[in-house]
Structure formats: structure tokens, C-alpha cells
VOGU-3710 file (C-alpha; in Angstrom, 3 decimals, decimal comma):
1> xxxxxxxxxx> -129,731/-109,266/8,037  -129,996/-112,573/9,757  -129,588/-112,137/13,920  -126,449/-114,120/15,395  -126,842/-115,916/18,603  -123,732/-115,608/20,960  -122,742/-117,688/24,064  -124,082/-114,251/25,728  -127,868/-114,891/25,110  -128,481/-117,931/26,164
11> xxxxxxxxxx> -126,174/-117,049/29,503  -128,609/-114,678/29,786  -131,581/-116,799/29,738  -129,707/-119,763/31,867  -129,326/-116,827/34,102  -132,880/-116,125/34,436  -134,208/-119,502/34,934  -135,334/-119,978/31,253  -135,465/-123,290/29,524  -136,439/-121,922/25,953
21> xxxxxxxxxx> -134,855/-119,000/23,893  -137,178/-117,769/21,104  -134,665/-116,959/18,112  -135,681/-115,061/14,778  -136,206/-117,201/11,863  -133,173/-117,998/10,236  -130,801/-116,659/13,052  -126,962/-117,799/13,059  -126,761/-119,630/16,520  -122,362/-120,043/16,772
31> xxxxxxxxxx> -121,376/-123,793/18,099  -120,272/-122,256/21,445  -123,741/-121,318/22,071  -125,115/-124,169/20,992  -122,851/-126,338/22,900  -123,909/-123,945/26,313  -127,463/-124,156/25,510  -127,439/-128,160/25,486  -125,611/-128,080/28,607  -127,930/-125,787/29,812
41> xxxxxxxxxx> -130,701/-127,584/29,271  -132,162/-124,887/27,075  -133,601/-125,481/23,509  -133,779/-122,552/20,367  -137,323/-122,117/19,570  -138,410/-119,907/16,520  -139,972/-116,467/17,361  -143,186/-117,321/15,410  -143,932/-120,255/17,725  -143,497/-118,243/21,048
51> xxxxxxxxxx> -147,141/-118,101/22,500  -148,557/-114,610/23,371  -147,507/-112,746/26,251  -150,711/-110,881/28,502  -150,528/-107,519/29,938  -149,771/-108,150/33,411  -151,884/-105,385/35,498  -151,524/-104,418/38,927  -153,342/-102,174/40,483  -152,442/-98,624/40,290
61> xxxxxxxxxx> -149,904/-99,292/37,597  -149,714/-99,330/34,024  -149,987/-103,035/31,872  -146,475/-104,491/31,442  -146,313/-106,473/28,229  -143,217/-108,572/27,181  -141,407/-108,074/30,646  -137,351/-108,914/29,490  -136,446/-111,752/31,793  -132,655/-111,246/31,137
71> xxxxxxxxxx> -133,044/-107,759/31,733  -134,736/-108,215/35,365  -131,215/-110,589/36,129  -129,399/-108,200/35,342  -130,709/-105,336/36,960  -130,731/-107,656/40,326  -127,295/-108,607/39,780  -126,378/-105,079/39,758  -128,361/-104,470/42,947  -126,271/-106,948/44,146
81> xxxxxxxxxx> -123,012/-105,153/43,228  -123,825/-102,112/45,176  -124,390/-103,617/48,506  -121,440/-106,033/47,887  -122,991/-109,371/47,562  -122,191/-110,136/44,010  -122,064/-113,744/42,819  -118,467/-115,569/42,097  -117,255/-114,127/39,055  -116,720/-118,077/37,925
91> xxxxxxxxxx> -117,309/-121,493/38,881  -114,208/-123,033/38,911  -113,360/-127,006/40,302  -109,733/-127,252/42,180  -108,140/-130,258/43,364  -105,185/-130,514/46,375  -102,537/-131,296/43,663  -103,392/-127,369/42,559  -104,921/-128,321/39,296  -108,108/-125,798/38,426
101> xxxxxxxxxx> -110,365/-125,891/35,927  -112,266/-122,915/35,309  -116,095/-123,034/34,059  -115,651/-120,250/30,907  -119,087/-120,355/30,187  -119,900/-119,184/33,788  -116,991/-115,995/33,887  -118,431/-112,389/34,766  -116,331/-109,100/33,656  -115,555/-106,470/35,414
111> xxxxxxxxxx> -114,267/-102,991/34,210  -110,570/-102,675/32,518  -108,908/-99,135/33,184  -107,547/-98,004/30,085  -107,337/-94,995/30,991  -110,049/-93,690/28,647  -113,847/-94,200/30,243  -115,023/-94,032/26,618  -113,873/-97,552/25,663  -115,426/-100,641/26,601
121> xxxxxxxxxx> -113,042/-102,832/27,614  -113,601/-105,609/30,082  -112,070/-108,631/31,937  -111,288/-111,645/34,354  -108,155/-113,087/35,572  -109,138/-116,340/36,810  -105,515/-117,581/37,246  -103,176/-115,060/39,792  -100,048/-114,790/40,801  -101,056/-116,594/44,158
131> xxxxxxxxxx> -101,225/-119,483/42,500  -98,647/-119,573/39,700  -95,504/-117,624/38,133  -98,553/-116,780/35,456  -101,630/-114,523/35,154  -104,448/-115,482/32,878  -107,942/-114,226/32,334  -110,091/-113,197/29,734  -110,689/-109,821/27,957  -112,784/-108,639/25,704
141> xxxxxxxxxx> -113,194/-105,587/23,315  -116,318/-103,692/22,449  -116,044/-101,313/19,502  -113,119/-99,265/21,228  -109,572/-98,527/20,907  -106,735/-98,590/23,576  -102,961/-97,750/23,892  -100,940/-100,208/26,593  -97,457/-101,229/27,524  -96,863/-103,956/29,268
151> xxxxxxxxxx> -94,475/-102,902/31,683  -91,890/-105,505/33,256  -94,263/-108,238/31,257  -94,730/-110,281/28,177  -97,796/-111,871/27,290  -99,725/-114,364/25,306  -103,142/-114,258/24,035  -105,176/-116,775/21,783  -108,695/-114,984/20,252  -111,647/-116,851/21,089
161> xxxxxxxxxx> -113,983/-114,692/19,236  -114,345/-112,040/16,912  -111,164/-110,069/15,095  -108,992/-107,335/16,068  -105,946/-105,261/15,108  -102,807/-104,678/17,063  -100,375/-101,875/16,035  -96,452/-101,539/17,642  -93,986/-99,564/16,141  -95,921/-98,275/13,371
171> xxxxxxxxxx> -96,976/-101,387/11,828  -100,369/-102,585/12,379  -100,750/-106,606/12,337  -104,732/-108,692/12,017  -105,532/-111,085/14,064  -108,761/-113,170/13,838  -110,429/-116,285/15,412  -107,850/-119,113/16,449  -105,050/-116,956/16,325  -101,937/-116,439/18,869
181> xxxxxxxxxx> -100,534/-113,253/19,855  -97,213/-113,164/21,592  -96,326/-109,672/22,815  -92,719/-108,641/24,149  -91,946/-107,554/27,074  -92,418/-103,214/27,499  -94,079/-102,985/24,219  -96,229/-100,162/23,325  -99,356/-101,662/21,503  -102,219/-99,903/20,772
191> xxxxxxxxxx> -105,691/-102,602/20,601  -108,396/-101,940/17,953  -111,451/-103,845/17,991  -114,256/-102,620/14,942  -116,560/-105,183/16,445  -116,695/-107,382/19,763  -113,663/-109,111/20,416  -112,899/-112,322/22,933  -109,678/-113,525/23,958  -107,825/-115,177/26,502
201> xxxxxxxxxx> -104,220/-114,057/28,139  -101,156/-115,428/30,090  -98,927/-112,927/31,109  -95,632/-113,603/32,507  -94,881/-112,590/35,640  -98,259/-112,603/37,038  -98,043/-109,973/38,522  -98,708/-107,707/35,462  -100,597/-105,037/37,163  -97,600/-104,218/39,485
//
């Protein structure tokens, strides 16, 4: 099965100060990441070309081979976390008039409370109610399954990536790439994502989480 290349990776390799991101032969790199990755000043190299990596021996230790760059970031950014010094969740350019543009490429997730610590559910609101009648953000869906209402709100949410499955009142409804969701206000909706899901919401009034 040929690998797929996600907007994730090469985050992950802007993130830890590499320019190159060995791919497997053949691998499905998706336009968005392909479109970060020139911004980013990083190029998609195959696998076979990536030169040898030494054992890198210190004393009193054991030889380290292949040391995962992304996974060093990440581990610092989570050191980071703990002692409350974590990076802006997003760059994001404002002007005086109150326009904002928000950097997507550059959003973090935190946790979403579902109410079950068995699904992995995160996301970002990077518009709040202290700055318009709206809340938007991002969420995405790992493999899990959620019931919600949106209490006192509606909302509105176009999928970026992926494809889920949204049941209310007994009727269960697809929804895929490119498509719009509108969802009432007080619904009961239960979210099913098979595989990783991306979208982004506007809920109205912002102030969805009461």
C-alpha cells in the first residue's frame, strides 16, 4: 500500500528545522502538503536517496541510530506544556479595522471533552466571541465516535479533510471532502469518523461552550 503524505509530516519536519523529507517510493503527497512544503522551503526526497545515518555514541550510553527529529519536537513541545510555556497555538496577522487572518498551516490542537477519554477528538477556536457574534475553529476526528447537542447554538462546518458520518434523529447522513454541514440549533448529533477527519466550524452565538 502506497504511504500518503499529509500537511502533518512535513509540519513536523518544518517544526524541527528540516529542509528535506525522505518519502517512500511512490508515496501519495496531497496538494495541501505540497503547497506547505514549498512554502516551507522543504523539498520530498525519495527514501532510497537518503544518505546513511551513524550510530551516534556517547560515552556510557548505548549507539542511537536514526534519532526521529519530529519526535525530539515534540517531546520538547510537551516539556513545554507542563511548565506553561507553550508556543501560540497559531500565527495569525490582525489589522486595526479587526480583520484577522489566521495561518492554518501553523494551528496546534488541544483536547475536546466529549465526555468519553477514549475518543480522540481535538480542536482550535481561533475566532471567539471577544471578537465577533461567531465562534470558529477547527476540529478534527481520529477513529472515534461522539454524541453532542449543541445547546442554545447552531453551527456550520465545511470538511477540509477526510469523511465522516453524522446521525440525528435516527437517520445517519455522509459527508466527505468539500462538503457543508449546517446543524440546528439543540440538536442531538452523534459524530462518526472511521478514519481521520478535518473540518472547520462557525457556531452561532459564539459563545457555544456556555
Amino acid at each position: 500500500m502506497k504511504s500518503l503524505i499529509c500537511v502533518s509530516h512535513v509540519k513536523e519536519a518544518a517544526e524541527a528545522g528540516q529542509h528535506e523529507l525522505y518519502v517512500e517510493p511512490g508515496a501519495i503527497i496531497t496538494a495541501a502538503a505540497s503547497d506547505y512544503a514549498r512554502d516551507k522551503g522543504i523539498s520530498f526526497i525519495d527514501k532510497k536517496m537518503a544518505p546513511a545515518v551513524p550510530a551516534v555514541q556517547e560515552p556510557g550510553t548505548a549507539a542511537i541510530k536514526g534519532l526521529d527529529k519530529g519526535l525530539v519536537a515534540e517531546i520538547v513541545r510537551q516539556v513545554l506544556l507542563s511548565r506553561g510555556q507553550s508556543a501560540r497555538p497559531y500565527r495569525e496577522e490582525k489589522d486595526d479595522s479587526g480583520l484577522k487572518v489566521v495561518r492554518g498551516h501553523s494551528v496546534t490542537y488541544e483536547v475536546f471533552d466529549t465526555g468519553n477519554p477514549v475518543t480522540k477528538v481535538g480542536y482550535r477556536e481561533v475566532i471567539s466571541k471577544n471578537e465577533s457574534h461567531m465562534s470558529s475553529g477547527f476540529l478534527t476526528i481520529d477513529h472515534s465516535s461522539f454524541t453532542w447537542t449543541l445547546t442554545g447554538y447552531e453551527e456550520t462546518d465545511i470538511i477540509l479533510e477526510g469523511s465522516l458520518s453524522i446521525t440525528i434523529n435516527g437517520k445517519t447522513y455522509y459527508a466527505s471532502q468539500g462538503d457543508v454541514l449546517f446543524i440546528p440549533k439543540d440538536a442531538t448529533v452523534v459524530w462518526n469518523a472511521e478514519d481521520h477527519v478535518k473540518l472547520f466550524y462557525s457556531t452561532y452565538p459564539a459563545d457555544w461552550a456556555g
